[in-house]
N, C-alpha and C positions, 0 to 999 in steps of 0.2 A: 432607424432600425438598420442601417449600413451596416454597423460596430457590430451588432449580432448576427447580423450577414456573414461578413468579413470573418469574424470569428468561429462559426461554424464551420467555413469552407476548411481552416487550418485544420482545424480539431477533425475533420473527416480526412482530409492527407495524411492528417499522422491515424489517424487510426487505421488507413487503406496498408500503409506502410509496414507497419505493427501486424497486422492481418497475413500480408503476402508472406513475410518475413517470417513468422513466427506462427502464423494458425490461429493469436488470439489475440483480441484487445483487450488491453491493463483495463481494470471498473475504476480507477482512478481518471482515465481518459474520459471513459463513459460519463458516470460522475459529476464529474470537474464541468461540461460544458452545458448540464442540465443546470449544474447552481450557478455556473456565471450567466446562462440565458434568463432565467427566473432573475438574478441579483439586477442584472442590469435594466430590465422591466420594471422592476421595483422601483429601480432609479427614477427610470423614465414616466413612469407612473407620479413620484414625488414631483418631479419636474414640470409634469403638465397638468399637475393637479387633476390628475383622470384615472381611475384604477383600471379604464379595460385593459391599457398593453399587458399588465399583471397576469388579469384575469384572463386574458384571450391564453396566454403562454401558458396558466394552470389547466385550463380545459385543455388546449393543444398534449401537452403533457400526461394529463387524464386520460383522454381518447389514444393515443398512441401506447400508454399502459393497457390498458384493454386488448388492446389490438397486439398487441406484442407479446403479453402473456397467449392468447389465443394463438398465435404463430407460435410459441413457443410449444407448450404442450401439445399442437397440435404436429410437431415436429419439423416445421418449415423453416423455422430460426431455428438457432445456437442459442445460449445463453447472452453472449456479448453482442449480436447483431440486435436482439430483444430492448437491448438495455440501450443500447445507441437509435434506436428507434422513439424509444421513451424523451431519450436527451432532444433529439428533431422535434419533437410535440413542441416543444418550449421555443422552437426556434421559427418553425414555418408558418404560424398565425402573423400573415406583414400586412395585412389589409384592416382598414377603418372597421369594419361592422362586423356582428357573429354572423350574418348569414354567409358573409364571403367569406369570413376564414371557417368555417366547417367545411365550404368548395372545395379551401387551398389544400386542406388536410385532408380530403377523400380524394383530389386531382393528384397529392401528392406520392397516396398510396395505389393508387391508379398505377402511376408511373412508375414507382418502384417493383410494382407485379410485374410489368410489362415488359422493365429494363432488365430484371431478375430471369424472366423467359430467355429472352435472347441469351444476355450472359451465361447463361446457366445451356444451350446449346451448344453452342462457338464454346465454351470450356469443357464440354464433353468428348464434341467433335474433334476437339485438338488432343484428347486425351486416348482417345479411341485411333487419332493417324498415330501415335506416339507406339502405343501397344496393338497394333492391328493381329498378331497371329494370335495373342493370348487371349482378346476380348472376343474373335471368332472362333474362339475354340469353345470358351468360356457361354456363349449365346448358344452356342447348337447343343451343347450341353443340358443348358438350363431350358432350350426348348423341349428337350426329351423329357426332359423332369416331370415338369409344368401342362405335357403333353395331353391331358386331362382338363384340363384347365383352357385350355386355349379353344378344347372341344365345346364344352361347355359355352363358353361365352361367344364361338361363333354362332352354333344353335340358337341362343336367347337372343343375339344381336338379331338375327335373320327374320326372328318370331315377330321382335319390336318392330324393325324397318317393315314386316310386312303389314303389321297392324297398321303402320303411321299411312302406308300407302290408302286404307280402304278407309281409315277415316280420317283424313287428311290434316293428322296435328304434327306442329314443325318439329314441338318438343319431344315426342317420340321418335322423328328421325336423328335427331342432334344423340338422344339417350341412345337409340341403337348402334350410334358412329362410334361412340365414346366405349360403351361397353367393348365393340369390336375390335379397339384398339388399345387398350386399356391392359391385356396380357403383353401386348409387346412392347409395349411402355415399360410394363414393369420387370420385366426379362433386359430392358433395353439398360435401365438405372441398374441391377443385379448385376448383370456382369460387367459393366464399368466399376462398379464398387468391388466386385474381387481380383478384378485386374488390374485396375488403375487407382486404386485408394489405399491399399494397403504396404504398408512400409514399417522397415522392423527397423524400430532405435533404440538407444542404450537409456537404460532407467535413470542413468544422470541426466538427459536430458528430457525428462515428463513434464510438463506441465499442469498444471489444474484444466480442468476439463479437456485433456486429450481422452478420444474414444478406443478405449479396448477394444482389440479383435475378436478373441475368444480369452472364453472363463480359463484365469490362475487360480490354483491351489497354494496355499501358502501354512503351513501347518493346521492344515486341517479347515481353514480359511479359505472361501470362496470369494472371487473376485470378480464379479460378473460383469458384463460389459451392458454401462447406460446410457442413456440420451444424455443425462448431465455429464457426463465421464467422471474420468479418474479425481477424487477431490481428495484433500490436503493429505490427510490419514491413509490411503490407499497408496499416495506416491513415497509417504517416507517407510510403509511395509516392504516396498516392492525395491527402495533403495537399499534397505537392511539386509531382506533375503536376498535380491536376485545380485546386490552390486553394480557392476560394470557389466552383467550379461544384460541383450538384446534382446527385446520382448516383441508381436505384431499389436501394430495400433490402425487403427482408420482414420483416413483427413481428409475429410470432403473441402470441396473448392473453396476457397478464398472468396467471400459473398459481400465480402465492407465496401470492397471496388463499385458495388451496386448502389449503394446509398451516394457515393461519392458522385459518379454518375446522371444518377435520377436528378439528384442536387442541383446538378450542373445544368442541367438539361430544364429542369422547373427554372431555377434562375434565369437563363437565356431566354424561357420564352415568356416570364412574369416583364423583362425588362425588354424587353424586343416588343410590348405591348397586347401579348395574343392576351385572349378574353376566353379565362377557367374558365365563364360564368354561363357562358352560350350553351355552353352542354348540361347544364344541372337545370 
């Protein structure tokens, strides 16, 4: 399983690359390492006259379709972080038995939530020293807004924390932390997305799934802005009408760097000898 090792690590560099670069990984990228992961299992299956490496890489692949559709619609992925997560399913199953690689693939996703938290910090935080006056101007704003809101959910948090006190369940105090924090969280992501995500570029350079800012009108045509973005028909309307003028689009962080990562980090300690198995 080296070769598919080996061949994964490239196929996540070029796709980190592609990512920083450009915002999106090509589905030929994606694609391309889901069928040579499967093809060379098949190999290697023929080889040792045994069809689990097949079979472990189809469930791998199965289970992280699930789970990637779910991250997708549930708006946590992109489209192409979804689909590179699918291609890893076919890759991360390198242990003899199902019970160990169902470990490897939940240890795997473990770690990608985990390495995805931090990342996703440290890239905010740099984004926020970058724009300090607009994103402070931008939070005290959205705190006035939301002003209602933050009432609300300190009342109910105070209600929970005090209930958890008189009948001593953990899970009530954990719900009442969460609720309490939970506006300025989302006050915290809000105005990092209108001070630091938004970027106005010329309609020659759109891609398939770049995210509209706000709704175009285009004769009488609405263009609304989706979690899928902008797809094929949408960017040669906006080529035709708008030409070479400047439209706002949104581009959240660059998140392939994550999987590259976790990758890395699963690897080092799969061969450094630590033991997924102790915690399951």
């Amino acid at each position: 399983m080296i070769f598919l090792i080996i061949l994964a690590l490239i196929w996540l560099i070029a796709a980190t690359v592609c990512d920083i670069k450009k915002r999106e990984v090509p589905n030929w990228l994606n694609f391309s390492l889901l069928l040579f992961a499967l093809a060379y299992r098949a190999f290697y299956s023929v080889f040792l006259w045994n069809a689990c490496p097949l079979l472990f890489g189809l469930l791998g692949a199965g289970i992280f379709f699930v789970l990637a559709n779910l991250f997708y619609y549930s708006r946590v992925f992109a489209g192409g972080d979804a689909k590179l997560l699918i291609s890893l399913g076919a890759v991360i199953p390198i242990a003899d038995t199902l019970k160990n690689n169902l470990i490897l693939l939940l240890g795997f996703i473990l770690l990608l939530l985990f390495v995805g938290a931090v990342y996703g910090l440290l890239s905010s935080l740099i984004l926020i020293f970058r724009n300090k006056k607009k994103f402070s101007k931008e939070f005290v704003k959205l705190f006035k807004k939301f002003k209602k809101m933050f009432i609300f959910s300190v009342v109910l948090a105070l209600i929970i924390l005090l209930s958890a006190v008189f009948l001593d369940y953990l899970i009530l105090t954990i719900l009442g932390i969460l609720i309490f924090i939970y506006p300025y969280l989302f006050i915290y992501a809000k105005a990092i997305e209108e001070t630091c995500m938004i970027k106005k570029v010329s309609v020659d350079e759109l891609a398939e799934g770049d995210w509209l800012y706000k709704e175009l009108k285009i004769k009488g045509k609405k263009i609304k802005p989706k979690w899928e973005g902008l797809d094929n028909k949408d960017i040669k309307l906006l080529k035709k009408e708008y030409k070479s003028r400047k439209i706002l689009i949104k581009q959240g962080i660059a998140f392939v760097p994550v999987f590259l990562i976790a990758y890395l980090v699963f690897l080092i300690l799969w061969y450094s000898g630590w033991n997924f198995y102790q915690f399951f």
